[in-house]
CHARMM-style PDB file with segment names, atoms N, HN, CA, C and O in Angstrom:
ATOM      1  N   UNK     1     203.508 136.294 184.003  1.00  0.00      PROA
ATOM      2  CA  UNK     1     203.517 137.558 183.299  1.00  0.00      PROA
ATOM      3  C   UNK     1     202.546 138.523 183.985  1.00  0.00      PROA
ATOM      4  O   UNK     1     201.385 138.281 184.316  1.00  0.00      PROA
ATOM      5  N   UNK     2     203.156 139.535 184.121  1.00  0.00      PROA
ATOM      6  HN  UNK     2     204.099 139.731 183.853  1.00  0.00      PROA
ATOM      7  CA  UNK     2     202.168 140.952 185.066  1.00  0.00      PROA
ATOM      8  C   UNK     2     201.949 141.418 183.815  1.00  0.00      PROA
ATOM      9  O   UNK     2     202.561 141.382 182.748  1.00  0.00      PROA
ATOM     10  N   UNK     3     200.474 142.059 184.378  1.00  0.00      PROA
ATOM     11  HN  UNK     3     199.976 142.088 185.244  1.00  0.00      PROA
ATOM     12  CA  UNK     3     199.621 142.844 182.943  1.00  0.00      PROA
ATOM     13  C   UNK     3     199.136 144.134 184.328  1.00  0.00      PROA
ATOM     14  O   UNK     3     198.637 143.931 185.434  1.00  0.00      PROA
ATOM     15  N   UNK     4     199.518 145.337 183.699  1.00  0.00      PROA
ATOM     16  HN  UNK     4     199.924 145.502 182.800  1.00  0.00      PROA
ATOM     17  CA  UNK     4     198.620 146.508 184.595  1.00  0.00      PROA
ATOM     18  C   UNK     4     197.882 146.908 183.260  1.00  0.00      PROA
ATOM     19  O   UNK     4     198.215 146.983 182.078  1.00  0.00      PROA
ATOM     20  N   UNK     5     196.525 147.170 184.110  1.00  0.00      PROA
ATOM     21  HN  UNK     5     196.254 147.109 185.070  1.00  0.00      PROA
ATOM     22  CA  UNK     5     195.380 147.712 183.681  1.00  0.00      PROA
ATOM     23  C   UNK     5     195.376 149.322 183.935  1.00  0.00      PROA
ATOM     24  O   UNK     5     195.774 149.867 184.965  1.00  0.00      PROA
ATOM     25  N   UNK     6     194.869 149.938 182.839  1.00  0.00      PROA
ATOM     26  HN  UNK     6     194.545 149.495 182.003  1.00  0.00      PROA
ATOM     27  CA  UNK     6     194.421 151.244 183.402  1.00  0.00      PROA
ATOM     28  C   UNK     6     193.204 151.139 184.126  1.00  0.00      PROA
ATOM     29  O   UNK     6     192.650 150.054 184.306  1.00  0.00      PROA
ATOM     30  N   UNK     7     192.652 152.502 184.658  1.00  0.00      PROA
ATOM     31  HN  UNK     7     193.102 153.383 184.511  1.00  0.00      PROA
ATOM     32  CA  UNK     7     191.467 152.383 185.112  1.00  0.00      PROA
ATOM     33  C   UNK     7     190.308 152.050 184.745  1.00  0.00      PROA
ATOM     34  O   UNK     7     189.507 151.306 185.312  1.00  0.00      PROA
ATOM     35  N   UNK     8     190.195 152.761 183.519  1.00  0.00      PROA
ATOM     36  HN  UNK     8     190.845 153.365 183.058  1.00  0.00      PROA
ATOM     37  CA  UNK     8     189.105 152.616 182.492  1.00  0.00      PROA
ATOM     38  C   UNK     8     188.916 151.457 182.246  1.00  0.00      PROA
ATOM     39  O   UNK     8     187.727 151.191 182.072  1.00  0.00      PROA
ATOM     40  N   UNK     9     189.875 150.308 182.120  1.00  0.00      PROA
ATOM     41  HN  UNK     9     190.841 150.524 182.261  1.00  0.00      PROA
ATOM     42  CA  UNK     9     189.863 148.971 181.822  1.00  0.00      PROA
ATOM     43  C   UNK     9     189.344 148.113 183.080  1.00  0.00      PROA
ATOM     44  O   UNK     9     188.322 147.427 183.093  1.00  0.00      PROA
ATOM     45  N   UNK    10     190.143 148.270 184.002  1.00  0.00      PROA
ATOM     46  HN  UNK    10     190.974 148.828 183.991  1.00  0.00      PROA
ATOM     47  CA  UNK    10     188.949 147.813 185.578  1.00  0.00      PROA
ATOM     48  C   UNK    10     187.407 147.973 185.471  1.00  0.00      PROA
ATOM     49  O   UNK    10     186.548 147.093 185.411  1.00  0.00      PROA
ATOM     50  N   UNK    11     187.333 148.755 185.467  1.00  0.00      PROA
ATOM     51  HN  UNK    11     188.031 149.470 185.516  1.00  0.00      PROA
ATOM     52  CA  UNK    11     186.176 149.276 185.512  1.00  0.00      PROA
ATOM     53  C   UNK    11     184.886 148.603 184.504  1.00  0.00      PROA
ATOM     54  O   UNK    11     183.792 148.086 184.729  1.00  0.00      PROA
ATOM     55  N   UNK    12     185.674 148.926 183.320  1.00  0.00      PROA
ATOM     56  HN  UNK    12     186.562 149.347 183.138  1.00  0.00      PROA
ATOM     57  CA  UNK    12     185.114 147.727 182.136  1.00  0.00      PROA
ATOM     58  C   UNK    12     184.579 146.797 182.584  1.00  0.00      PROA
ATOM     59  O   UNK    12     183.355 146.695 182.497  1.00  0.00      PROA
ATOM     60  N   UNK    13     185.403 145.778 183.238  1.00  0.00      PROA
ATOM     61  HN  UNK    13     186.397 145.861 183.308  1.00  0.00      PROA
ATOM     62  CA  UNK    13     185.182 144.409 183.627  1.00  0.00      PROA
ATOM     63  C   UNK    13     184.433 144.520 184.795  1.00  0.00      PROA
ATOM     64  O   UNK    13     183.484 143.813 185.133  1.00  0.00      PROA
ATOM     65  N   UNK    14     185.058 145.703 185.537  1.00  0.00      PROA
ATOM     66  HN  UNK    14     185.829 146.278 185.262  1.00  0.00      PROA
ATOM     67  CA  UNK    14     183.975 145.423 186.590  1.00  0.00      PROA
ATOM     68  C   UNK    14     182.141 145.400 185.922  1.00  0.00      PROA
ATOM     69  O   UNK    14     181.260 144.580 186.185  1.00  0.00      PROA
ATOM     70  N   UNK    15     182.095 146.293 185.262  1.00  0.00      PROA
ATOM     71  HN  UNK    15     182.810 146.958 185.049  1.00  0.00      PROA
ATOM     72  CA  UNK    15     180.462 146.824 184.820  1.00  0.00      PROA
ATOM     73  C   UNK    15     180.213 145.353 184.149  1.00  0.00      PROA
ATOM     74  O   UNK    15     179.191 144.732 184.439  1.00  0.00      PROA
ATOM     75  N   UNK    16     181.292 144.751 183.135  1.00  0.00      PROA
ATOM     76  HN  UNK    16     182.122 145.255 182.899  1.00  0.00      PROA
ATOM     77  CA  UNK    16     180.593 143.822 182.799  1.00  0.00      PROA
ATOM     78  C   UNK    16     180.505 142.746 183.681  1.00  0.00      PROA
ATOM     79  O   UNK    16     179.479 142.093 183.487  1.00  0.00      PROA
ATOM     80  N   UNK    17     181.374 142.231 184.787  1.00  0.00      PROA
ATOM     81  HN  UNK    17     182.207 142.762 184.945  1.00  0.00      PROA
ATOM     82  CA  UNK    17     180.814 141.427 186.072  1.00  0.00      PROA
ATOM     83  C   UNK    17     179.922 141.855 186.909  1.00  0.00      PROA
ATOM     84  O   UNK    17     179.486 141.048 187.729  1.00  0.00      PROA
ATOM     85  N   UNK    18     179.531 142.956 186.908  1.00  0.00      PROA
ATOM     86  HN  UNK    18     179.886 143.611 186.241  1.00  0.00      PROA
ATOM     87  CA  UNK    18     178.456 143.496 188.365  1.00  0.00      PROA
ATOM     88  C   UNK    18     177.398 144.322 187.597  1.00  0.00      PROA
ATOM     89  O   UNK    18     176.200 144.056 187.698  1.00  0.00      PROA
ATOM     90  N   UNK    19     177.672 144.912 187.147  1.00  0.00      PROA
ATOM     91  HN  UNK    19     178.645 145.127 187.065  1.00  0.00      PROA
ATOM     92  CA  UNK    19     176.304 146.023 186.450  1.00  0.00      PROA
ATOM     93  C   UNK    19     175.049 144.715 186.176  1.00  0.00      PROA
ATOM     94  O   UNK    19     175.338 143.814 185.388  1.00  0.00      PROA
ATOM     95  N   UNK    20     173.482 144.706 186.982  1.00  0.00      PROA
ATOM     96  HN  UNK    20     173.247 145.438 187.621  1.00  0.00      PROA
ATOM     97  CA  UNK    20     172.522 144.060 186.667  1.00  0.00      PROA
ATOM     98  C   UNK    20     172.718 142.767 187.212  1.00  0.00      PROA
ATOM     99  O   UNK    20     171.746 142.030 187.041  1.00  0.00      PROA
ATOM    100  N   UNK    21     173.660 142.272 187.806  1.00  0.00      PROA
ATOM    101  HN  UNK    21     174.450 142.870 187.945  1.00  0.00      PROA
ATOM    102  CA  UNK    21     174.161 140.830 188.463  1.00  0.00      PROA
ATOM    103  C   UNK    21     173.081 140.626 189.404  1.00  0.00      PROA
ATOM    104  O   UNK    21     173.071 139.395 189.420  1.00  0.00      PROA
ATOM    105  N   UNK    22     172.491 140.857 189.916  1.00  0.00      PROA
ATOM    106  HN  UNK    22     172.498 141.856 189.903  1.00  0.00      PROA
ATOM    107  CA  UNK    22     171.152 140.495 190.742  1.00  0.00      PROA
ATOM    108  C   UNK    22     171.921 140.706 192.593  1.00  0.00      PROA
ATOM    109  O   UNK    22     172.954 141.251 192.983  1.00  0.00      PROA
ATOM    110  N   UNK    23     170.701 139.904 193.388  1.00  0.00      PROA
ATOM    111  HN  UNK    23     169.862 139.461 193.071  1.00  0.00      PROA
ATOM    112  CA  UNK    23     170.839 140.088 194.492  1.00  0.00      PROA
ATOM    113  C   UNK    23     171.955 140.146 195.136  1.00  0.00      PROA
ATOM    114  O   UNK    23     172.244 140.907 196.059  1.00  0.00      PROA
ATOM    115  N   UNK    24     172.955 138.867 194.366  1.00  0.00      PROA
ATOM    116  HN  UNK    24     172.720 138.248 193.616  1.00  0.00      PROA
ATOM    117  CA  UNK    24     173.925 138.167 195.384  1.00  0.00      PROA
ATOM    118  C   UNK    24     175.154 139.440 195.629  1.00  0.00      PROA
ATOM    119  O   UNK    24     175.979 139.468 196.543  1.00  0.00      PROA
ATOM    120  N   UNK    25     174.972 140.518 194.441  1.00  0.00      PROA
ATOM    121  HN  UNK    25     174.302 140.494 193.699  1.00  0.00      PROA
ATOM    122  CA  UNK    25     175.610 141.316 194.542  1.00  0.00      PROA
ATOM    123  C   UNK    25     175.107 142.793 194.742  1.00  0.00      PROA
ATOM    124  O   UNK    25     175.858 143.532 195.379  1.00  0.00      PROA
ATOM    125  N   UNK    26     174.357 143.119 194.445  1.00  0.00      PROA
ATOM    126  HN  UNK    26     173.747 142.519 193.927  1.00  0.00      PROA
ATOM    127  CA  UNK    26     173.426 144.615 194.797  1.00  0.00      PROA
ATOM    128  C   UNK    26     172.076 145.069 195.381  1.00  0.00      PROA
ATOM    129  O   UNK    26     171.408 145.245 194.362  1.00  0.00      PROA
ATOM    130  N   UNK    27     171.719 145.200 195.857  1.00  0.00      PROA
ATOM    131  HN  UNK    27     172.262 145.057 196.684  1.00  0.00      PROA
ATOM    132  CA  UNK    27     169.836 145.683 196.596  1.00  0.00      PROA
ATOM    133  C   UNK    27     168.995 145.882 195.758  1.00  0.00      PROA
ATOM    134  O   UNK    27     167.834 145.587 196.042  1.00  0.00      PROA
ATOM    135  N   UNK    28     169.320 146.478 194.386  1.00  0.00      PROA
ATOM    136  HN  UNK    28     170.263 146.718 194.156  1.00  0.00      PROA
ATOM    137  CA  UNK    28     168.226 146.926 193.637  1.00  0.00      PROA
ATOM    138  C   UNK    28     167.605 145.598 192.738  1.00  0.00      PROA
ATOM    139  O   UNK    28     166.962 145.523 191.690  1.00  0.00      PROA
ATOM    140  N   UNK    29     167.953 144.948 193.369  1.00  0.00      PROA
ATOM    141  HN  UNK    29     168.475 145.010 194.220  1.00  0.00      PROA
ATOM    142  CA  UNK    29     167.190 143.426 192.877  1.00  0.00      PROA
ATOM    143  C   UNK    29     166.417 142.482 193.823  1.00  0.00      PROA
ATOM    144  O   UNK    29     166.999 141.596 194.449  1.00  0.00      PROA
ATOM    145  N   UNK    30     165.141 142.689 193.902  1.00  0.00      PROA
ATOM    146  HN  UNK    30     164.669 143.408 193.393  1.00  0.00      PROA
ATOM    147  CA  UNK    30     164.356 142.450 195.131  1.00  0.00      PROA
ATOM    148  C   UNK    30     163.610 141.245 195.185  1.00  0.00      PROA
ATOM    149  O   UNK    30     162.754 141.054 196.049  1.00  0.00      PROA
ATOM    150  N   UNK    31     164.010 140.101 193.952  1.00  0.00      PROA
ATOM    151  HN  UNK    31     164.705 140.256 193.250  1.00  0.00      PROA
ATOM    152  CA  UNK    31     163.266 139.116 193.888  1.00  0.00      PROA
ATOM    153  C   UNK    31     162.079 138.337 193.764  1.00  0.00      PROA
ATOM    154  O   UNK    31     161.890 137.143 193.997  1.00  0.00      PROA
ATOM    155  N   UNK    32     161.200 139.364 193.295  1.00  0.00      PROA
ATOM    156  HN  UNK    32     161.353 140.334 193.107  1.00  0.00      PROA
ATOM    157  CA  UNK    32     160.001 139.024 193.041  1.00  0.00      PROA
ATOM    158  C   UNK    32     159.922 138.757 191.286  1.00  0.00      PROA
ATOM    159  O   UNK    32     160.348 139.471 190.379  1.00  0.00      PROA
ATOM    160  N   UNK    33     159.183 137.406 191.231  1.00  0.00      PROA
ATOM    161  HN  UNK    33     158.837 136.825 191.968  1.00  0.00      PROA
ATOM    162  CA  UNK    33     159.422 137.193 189.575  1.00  0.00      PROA
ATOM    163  C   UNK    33     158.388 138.553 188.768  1.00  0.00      PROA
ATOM    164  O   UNK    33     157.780 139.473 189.314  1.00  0.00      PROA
ATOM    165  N   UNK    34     158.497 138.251 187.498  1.00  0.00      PROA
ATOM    166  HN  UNK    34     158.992 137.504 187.055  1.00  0.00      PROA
ATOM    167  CA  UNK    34     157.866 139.161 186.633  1.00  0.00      PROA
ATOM    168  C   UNK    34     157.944 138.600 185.229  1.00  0.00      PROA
ATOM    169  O   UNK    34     159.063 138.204 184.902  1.00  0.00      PROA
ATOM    170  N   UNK    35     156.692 138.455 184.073  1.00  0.00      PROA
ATOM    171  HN  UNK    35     155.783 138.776 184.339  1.00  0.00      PROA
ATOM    172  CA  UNK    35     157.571 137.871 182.781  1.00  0.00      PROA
ATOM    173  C   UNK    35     158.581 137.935 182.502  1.00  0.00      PROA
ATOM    174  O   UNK    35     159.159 136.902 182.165  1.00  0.00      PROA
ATOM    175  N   UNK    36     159.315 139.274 182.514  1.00  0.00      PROA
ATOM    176  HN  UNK    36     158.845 140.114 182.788  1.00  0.00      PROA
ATOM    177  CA  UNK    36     160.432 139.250 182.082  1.00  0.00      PROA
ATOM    178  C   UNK    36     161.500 138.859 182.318  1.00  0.00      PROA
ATOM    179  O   UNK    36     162.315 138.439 181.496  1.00  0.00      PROA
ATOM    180  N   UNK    37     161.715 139.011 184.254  1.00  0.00      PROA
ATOM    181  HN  UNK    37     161.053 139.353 184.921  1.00  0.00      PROA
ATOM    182  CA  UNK    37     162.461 138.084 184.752  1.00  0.00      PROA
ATOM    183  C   UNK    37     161.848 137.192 185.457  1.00  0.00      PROA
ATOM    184  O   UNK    37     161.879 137.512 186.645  1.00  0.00      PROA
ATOM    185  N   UNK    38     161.195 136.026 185.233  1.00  0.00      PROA
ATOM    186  HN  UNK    38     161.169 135.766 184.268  1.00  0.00      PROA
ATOM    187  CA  UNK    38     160.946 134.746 186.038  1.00  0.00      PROA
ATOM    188  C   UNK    38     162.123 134.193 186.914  1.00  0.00      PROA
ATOM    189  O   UNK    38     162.062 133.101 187.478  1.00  0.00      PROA
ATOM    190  N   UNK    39     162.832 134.751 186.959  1.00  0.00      PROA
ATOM    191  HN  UNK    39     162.881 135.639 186.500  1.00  0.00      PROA
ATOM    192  CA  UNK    39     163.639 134.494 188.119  1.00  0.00      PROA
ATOM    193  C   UNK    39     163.721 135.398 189.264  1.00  0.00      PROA
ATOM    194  O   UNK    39     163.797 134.874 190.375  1.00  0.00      PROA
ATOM    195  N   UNK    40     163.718 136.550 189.183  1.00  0.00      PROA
ATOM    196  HN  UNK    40     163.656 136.977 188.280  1.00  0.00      PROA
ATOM    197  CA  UNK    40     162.678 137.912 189.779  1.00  0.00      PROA
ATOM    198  C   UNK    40     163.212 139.160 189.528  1.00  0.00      PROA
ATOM    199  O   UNK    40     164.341 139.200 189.038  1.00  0.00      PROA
ATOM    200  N   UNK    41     162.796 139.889 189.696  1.00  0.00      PROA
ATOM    201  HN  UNK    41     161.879 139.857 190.093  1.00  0.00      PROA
ATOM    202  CA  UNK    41     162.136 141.479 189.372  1.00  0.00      PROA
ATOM    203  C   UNK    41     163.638 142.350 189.716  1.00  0.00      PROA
ATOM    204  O   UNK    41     164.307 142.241 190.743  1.00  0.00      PROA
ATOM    205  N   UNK    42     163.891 143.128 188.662  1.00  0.00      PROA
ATOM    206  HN  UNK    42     163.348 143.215 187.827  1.00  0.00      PROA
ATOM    207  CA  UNK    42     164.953 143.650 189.021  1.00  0.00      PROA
ATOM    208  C   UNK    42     164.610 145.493 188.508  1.00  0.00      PROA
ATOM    209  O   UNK    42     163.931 145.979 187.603  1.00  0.00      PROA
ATOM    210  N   UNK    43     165.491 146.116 189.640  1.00  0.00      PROA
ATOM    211  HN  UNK    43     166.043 145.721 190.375  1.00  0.00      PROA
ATOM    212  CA  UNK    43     165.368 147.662 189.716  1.00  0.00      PROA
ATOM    213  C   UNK    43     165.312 148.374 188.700  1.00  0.00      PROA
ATOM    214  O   UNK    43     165.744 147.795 187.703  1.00  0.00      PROA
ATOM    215  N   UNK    44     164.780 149.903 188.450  1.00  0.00      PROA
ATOM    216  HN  UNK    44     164.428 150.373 189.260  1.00  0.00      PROA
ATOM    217  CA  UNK    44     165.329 150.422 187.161  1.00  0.00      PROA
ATOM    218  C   UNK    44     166.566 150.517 186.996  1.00  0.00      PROA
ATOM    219  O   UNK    44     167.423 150.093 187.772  1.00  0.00      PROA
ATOM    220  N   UNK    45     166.816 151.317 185.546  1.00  0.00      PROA
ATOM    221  HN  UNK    45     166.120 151.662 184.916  1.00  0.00      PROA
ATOM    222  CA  UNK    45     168.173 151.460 184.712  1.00  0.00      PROA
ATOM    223  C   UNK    45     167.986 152.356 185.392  1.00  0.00      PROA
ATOM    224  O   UNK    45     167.076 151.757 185.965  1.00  0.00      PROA
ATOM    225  N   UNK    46     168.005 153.408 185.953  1.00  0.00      PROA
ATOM    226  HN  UNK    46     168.745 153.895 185.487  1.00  0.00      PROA
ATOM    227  CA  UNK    46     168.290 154.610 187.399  1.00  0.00      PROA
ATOM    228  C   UNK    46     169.168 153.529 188.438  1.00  0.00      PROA
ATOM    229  O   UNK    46     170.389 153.375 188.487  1.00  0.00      PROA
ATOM    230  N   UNK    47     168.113 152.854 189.232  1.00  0.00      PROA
ATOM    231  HN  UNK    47     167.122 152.979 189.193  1.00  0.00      PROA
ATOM    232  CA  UNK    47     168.512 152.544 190.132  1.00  0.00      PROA
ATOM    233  C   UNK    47     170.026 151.242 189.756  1.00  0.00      PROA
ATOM    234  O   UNK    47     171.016 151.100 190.474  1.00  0.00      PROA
ATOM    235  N   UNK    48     169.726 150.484 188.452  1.00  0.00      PROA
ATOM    236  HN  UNK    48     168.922 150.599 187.869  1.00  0.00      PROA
ATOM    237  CA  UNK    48     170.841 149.724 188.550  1.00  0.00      PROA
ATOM    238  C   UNK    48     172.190 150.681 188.601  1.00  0.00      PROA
ATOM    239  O   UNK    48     172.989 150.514 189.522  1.00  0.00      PROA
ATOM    240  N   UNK    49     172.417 151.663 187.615  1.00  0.00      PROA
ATOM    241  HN  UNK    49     171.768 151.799 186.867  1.00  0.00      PROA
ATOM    242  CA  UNK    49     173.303 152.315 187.751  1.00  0.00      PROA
ATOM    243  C   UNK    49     173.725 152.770 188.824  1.00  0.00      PROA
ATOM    244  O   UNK    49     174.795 152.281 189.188  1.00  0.00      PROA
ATOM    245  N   UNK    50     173.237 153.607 189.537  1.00  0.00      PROA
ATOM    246  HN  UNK    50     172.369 154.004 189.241  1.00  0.00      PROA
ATOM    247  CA  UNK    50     173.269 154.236 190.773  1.00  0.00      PROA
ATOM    248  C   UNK    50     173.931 153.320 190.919  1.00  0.00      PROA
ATOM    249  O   UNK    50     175.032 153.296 190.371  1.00  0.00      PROA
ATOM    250  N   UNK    51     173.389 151.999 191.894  1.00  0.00      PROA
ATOM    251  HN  UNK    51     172.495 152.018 192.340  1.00  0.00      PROA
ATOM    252  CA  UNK    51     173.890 151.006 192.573  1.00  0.00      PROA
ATOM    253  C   UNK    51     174.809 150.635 192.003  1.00  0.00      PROA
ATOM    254  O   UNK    51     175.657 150.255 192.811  1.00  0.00      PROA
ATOM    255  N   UNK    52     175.283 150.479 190.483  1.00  0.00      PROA
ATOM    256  HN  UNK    52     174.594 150.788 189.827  1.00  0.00      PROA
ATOM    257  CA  UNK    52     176.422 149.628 190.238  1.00  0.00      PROA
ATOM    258  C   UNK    52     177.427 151.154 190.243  1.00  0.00      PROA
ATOM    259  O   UNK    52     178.499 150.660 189.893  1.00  0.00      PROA
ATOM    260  N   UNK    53     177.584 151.978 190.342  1.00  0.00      PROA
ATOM    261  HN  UNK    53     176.714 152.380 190.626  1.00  0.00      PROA
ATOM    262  CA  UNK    53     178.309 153.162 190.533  1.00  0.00      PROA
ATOM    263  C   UNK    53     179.094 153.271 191.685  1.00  0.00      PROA
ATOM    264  O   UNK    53     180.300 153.489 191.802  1.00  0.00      PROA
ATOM    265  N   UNK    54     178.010 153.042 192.713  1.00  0.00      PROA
ATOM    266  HN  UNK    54     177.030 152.865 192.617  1.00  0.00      PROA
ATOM    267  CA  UNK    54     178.544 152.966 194.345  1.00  0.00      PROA
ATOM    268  C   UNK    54     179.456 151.848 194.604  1.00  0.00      PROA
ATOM    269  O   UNK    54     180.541 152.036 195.155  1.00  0.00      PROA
ATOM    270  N   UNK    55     178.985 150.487 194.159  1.00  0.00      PROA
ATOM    271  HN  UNK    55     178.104 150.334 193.711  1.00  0.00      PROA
ATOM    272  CA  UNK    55     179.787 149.502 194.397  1.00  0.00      PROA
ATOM    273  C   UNK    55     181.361 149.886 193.400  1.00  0.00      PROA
ATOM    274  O   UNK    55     182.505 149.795 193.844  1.00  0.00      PROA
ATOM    275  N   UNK    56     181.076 150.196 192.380  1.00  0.00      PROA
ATOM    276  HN  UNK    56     180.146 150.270 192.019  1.00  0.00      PROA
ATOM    277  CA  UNK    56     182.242 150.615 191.542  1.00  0.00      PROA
ATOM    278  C   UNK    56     183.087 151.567 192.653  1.00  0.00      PROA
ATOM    279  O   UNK    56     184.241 151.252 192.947  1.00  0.00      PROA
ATOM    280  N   UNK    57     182.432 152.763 193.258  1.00  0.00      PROA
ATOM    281  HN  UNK    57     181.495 153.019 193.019  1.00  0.00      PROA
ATOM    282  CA  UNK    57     183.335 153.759 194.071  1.00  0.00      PROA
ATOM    283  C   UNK    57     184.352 152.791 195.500  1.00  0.00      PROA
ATOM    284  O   UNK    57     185.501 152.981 195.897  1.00  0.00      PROA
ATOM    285  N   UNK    58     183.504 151.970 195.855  1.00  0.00      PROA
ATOM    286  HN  UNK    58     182.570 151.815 195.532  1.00  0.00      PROA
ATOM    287  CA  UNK    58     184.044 150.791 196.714  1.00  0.00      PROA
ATOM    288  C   UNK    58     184.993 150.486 196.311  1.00  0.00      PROA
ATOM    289  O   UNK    58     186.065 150.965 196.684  1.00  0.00      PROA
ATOM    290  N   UNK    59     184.818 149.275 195.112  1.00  0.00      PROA
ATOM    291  HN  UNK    59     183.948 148.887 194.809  1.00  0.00      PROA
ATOM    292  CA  UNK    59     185.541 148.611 194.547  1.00  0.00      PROA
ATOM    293  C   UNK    59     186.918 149.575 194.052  1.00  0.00      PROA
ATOM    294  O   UNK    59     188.017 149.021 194.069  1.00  0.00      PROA
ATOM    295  N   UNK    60     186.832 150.820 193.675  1.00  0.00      PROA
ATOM    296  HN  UNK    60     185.939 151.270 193.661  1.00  0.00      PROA
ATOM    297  CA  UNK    60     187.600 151.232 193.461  1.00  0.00      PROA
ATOM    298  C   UNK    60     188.869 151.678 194.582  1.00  0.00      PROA
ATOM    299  O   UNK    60     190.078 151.802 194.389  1.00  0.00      PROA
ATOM    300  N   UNK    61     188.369 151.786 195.329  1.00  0.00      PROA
ATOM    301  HN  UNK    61     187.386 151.686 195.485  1.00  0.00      PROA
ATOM    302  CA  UNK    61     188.791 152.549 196.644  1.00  0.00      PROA
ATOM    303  C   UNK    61     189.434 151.641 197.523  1.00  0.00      PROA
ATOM    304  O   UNK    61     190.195 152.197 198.315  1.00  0.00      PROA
ATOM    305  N   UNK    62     189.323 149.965 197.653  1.00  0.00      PROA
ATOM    306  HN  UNK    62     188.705 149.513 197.010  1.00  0.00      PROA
ATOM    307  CA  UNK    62     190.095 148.758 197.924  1.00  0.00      PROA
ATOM    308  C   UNK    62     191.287 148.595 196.948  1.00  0.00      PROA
ATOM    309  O   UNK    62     192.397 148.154 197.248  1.00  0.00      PROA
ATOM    310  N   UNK    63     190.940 148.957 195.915  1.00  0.00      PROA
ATOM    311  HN  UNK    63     190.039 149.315 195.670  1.00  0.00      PROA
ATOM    312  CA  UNK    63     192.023 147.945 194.605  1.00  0.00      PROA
ATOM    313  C   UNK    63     193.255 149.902 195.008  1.00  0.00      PROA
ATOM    314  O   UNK    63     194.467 149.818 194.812  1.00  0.00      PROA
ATOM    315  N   UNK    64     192.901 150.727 195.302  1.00  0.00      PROA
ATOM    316  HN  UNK    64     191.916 150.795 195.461  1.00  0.00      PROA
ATOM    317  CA  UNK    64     194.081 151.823 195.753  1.00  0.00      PROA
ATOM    318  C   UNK    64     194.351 151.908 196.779  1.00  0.00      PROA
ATOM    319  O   UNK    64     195.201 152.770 197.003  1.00  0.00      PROA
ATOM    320  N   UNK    65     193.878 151.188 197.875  1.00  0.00      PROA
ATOM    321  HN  UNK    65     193.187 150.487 197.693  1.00  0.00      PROA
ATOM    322  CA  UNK    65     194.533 150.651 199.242  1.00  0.00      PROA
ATOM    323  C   UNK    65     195.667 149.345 199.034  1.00  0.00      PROA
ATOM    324  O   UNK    65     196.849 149.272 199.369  1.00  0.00      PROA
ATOM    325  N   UNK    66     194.838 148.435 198.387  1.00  0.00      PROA
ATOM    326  HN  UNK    66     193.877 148.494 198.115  1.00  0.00      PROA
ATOM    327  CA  UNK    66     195.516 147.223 198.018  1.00  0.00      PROA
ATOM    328  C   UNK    66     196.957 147.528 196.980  1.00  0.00      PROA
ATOM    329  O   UNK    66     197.969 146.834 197.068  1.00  0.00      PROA
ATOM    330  N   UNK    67     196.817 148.659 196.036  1.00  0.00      PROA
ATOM    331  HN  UNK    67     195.994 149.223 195.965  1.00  0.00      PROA
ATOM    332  CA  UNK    67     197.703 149.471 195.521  1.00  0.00      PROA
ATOM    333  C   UNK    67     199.312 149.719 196.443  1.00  0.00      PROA
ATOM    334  O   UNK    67     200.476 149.322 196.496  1.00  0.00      PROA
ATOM    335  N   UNK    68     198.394 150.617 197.027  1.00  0.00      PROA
ATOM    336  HN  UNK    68     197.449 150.939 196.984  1.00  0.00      PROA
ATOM    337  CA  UNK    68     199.312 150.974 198.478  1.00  0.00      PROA
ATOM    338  C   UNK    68     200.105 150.241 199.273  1.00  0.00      PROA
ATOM    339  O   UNK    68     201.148 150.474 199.884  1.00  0.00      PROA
ATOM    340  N   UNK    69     199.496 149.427 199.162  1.00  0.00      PROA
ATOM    341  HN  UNK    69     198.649 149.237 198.666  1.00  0.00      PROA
ATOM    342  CA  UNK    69     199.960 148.546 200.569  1.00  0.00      PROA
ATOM    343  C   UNK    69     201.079 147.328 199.486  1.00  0.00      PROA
ATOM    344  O   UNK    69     201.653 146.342 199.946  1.00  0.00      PROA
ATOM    345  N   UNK    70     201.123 147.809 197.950  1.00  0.00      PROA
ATOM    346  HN  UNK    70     200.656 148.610 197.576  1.00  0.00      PROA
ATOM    347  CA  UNK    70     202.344 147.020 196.849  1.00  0.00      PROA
ATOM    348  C   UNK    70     201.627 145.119 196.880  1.00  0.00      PROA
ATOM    349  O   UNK    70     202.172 144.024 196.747  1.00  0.00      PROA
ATOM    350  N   UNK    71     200.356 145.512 197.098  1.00  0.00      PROA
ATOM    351  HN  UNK    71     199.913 146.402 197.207  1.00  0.00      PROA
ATOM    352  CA  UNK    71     199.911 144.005 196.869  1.00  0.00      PROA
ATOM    353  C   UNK    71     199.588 143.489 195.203  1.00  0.00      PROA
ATOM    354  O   UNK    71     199.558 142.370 194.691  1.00  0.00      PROA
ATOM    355  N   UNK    72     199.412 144.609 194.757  1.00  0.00      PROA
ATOM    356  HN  UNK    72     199.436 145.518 195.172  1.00  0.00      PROA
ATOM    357  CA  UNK    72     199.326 144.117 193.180  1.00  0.00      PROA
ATOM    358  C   UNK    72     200.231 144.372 192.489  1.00  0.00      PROA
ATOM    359  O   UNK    72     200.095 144.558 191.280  1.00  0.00      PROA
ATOM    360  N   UNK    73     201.421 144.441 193.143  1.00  0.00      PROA
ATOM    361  HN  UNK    73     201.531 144.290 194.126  1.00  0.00      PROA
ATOM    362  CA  UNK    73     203.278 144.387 192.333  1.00  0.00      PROA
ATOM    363  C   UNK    73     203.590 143.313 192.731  1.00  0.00      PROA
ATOM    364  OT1 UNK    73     204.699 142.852 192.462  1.00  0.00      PROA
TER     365      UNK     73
END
């Protein structure tokens, strides 16, 4: 069964898979612990956004190539 998503709905999932995900996925997570994260130190709510914005403009910009090219029909 095919399910199309609108955009708004991508996007969703994306923020909730990547928004604050740490190193393995964005820069603004630099690894140094801190109480709060003992696992380490992560960027401001500026900088997470930012960063999860850009990767979003990426991410977006593959899945309308991949579009194109009738890979997700």
């Amino acid at each position: 069964m095919n399910k199309t998503f609108t955009e708004e709905e991508v996007k969703a999932a994306f923020w909730e898979t990547f928004h604050k995900s740490g190193e393995l996925w964005f820069s603004y997570f630099d690894g140094s612990p801190s109480k709060a994260y003992p696992q380490g130190h992560r960027g401001s709510e500026e900088e997470c956004e930012s960063h999860t914005l850009e990767y979003w403009r990426e991410f977006k910009e593959h899945l309308m190539k991949a579009y194109a090219k009738g890979v997700s029909s």
